[in-house]
NUBAKOL-821545 format. One record per residue: x, y, z of N, C-alpha, C, O, CB in turn. Coordinates in Angstrom, 1 decimal, decimal comma. Each point is the difference from the previous one (the first is absolute). Glycine has a CB too. Example, Ala and Ser with C-alpha at 12.3 -4.5 7.8 and 13.67 -1.06 7.14 Angstrom:
nx	ny	nz	cax	cay	caz	cx	cy	cz	ox	oy	oz	cbx	cby	cbz
13,2	-5,7	7,8	-0,9	1,2	0,0	0,9	1,2	0,0	1,0	0,0	0,7	-2,9	-1,2	0,5 .
1,5	2,3	-1,9	0,9	1,1	0,0	-0,8	1,1	0,8	0,5	1,1	0,1	0,7	-1,7	-2,3 .
% end
This chain:
nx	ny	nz	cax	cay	caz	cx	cy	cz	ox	oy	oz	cbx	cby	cbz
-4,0	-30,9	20,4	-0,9	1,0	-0,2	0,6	1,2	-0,6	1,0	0,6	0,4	-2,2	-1,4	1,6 .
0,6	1,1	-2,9	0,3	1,2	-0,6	0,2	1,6	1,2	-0,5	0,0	1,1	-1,0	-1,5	-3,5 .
2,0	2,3	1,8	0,0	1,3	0,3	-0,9	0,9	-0,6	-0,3	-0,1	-1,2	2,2	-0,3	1,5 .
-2,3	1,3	0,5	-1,1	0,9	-0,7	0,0	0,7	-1,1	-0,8	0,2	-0,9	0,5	-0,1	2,5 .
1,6	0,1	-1,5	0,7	0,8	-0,8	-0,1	-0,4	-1,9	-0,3	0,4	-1,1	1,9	0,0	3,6 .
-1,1	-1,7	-1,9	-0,3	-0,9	-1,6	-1,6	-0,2	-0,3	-0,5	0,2	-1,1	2,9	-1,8	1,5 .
-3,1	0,9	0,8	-1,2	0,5	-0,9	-0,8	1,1	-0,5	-0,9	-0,2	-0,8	1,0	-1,3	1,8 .
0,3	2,6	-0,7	-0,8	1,1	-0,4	0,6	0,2	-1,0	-0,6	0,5	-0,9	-0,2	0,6	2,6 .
2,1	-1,4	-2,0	0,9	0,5	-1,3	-0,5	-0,9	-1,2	-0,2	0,3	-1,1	2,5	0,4	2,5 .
-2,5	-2,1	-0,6	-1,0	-1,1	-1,2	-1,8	0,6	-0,6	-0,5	0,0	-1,1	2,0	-2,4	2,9 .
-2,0	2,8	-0,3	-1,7	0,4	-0,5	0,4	1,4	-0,8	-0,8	0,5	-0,8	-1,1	-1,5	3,2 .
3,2	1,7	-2,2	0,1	1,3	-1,2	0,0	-0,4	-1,4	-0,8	0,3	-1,0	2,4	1,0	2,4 .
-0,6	-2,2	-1,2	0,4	-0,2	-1,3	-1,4	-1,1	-1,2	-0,2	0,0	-1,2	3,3	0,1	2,7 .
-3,8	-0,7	-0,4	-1,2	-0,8	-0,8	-1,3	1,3	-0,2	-1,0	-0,2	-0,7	1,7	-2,7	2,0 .
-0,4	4,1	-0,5	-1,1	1,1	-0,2	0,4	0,7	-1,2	-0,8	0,3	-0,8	0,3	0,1	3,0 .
2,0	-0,2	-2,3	0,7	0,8	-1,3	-0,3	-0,9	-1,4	-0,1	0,4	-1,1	2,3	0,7	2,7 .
-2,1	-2,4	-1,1	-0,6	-1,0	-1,2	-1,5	0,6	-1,0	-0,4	0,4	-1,0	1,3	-2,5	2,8 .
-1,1	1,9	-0,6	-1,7	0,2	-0,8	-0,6	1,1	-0,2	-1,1	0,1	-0,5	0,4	-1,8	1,4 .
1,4	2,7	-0,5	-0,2	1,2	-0,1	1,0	1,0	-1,2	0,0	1,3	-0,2	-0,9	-1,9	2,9 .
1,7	-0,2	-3,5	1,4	0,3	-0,7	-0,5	1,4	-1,2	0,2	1,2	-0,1	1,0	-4,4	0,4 .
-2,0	2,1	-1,1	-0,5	0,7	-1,2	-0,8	1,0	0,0	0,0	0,7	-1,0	0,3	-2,4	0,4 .
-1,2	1,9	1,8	-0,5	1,4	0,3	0,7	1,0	0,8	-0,4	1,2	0,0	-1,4	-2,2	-0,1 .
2,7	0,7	0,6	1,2	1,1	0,6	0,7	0,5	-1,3	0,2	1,2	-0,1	0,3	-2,5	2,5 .
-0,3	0,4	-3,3	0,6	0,6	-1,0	-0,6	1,1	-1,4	0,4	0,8	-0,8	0,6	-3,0	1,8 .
-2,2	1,5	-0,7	-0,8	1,3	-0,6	-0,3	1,0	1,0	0,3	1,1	-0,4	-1,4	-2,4	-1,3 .
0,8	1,2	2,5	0,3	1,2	0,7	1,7	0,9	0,2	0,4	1,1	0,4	-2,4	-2,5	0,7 .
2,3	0,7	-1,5	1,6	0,8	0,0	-0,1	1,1	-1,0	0,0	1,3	0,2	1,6	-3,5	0,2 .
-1,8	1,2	-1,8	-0,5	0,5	-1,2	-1,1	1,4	-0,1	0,2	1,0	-0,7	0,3	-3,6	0,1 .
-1,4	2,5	1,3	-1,0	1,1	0,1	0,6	1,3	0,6	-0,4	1,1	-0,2	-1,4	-2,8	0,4 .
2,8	1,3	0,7	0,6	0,8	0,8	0,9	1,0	-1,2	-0,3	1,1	-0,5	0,2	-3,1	2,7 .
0,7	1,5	-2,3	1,3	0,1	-1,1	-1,1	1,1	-0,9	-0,1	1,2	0,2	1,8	-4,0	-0,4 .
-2,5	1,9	-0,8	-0,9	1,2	-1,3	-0,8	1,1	0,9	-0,5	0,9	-0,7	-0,2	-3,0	-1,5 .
0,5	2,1	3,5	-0,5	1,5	0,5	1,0	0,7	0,6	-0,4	1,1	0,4	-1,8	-1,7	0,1 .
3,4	0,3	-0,3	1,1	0,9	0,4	0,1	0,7	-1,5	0,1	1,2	-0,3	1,3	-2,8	2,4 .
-1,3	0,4	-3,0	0,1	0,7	-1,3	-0,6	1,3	-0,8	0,5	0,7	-0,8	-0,2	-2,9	0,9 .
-2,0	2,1	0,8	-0,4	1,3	-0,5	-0,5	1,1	1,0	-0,1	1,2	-0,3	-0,5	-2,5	-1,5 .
0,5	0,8	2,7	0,3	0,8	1,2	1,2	-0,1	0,8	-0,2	-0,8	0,9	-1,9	0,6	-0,9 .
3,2	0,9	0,1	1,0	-0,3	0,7	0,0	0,2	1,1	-0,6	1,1	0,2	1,5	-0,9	-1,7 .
-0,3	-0,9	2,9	-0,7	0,0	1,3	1,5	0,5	0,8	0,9	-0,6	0,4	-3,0	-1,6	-0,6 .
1,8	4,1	0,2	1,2	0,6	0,2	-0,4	0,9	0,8	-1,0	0,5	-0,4	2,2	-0,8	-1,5 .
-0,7	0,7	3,1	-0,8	0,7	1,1	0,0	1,8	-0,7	1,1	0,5	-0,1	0,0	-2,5	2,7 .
-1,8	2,6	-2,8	-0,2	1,3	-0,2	1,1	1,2	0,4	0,0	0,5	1,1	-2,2	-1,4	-0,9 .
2,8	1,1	-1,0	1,4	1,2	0,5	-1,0	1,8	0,0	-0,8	0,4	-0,9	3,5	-2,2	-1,0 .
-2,4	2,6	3,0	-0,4	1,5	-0,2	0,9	0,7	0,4	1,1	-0,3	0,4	-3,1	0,1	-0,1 .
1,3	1,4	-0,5	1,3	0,8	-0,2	-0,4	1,2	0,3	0,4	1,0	-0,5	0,6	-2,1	-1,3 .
-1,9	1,3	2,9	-0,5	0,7	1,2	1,1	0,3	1,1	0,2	-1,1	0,6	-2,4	0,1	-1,0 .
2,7	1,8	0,7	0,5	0,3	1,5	-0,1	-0,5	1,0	-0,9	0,6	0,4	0,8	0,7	-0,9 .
0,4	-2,0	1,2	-0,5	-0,2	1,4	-0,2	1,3	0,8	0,6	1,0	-0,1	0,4	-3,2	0,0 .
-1,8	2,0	0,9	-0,3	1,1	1,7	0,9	0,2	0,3	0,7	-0,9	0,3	-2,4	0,4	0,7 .
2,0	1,5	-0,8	1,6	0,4	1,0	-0,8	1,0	1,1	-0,1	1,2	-0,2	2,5	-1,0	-2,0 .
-3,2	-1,0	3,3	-0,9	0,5	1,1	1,4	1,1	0,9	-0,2	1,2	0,2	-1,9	-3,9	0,1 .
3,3	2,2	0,1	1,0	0,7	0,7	0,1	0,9	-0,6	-0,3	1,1	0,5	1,2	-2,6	0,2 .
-0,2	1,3	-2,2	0,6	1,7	-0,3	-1,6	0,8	-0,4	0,1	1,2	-0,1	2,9	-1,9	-1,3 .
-4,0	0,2	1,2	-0,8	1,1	-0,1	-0,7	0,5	1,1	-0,5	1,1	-0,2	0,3	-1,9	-1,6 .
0,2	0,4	2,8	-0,2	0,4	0,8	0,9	1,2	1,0	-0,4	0,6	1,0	-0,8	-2,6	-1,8 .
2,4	1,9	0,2	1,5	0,6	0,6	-0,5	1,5	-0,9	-0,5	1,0	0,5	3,0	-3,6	-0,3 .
-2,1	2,3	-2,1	-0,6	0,6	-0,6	-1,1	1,2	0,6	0,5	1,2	0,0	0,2	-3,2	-1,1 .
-2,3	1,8	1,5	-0,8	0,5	0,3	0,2	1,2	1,1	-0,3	1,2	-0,1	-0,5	-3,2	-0,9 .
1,5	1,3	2,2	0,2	0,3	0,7	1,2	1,4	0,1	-0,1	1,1	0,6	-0,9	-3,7	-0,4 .
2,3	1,9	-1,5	0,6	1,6	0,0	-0,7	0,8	-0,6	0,3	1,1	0,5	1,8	-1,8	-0,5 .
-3,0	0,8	-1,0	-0,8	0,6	-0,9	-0,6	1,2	1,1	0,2	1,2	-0,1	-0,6	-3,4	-1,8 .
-0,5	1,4	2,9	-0,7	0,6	0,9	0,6	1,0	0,6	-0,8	1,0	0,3	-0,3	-2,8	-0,1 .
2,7	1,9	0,3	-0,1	0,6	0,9	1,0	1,3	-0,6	0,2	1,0	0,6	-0,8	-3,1	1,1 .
1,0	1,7	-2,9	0,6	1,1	-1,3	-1,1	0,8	0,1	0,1	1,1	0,5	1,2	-2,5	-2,2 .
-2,6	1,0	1,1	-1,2	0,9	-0,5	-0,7	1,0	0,9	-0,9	0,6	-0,4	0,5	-2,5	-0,8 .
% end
């Protein structure tokens, strides 16, 4: 008796069969829309919140004034 292990690795490999030539155009489609849309997470160049020192900030302001 086989191992499970080997049969699922056998029903992969007969799924990757018949499924070969459309994975591969899909690769391909993949590829020519990276090409014109490049898939790069957005860089800014905004500050972050600095909630602590502004609030420290405010605070000496207030009691100067």
């Amino acid at each position: 008796m086989k191992g499970i292990g080997k049969k699922v690795s056998e029903v992969v490999k007969k799924e990757e069969q018949k499924f070969d030539g459309e994975l591969k155009n899909i690769d391909i489609l993949i590829k020519d829309i990276e090409k014109l849309y490049p898939l790069e997470k957005p860089s800014y160049t905004f500050p972050l919140v600095d909630t602590i020192g502004k609030t420290y900030y405010n605070t000496l302001n207030r009691s100067m004034a």
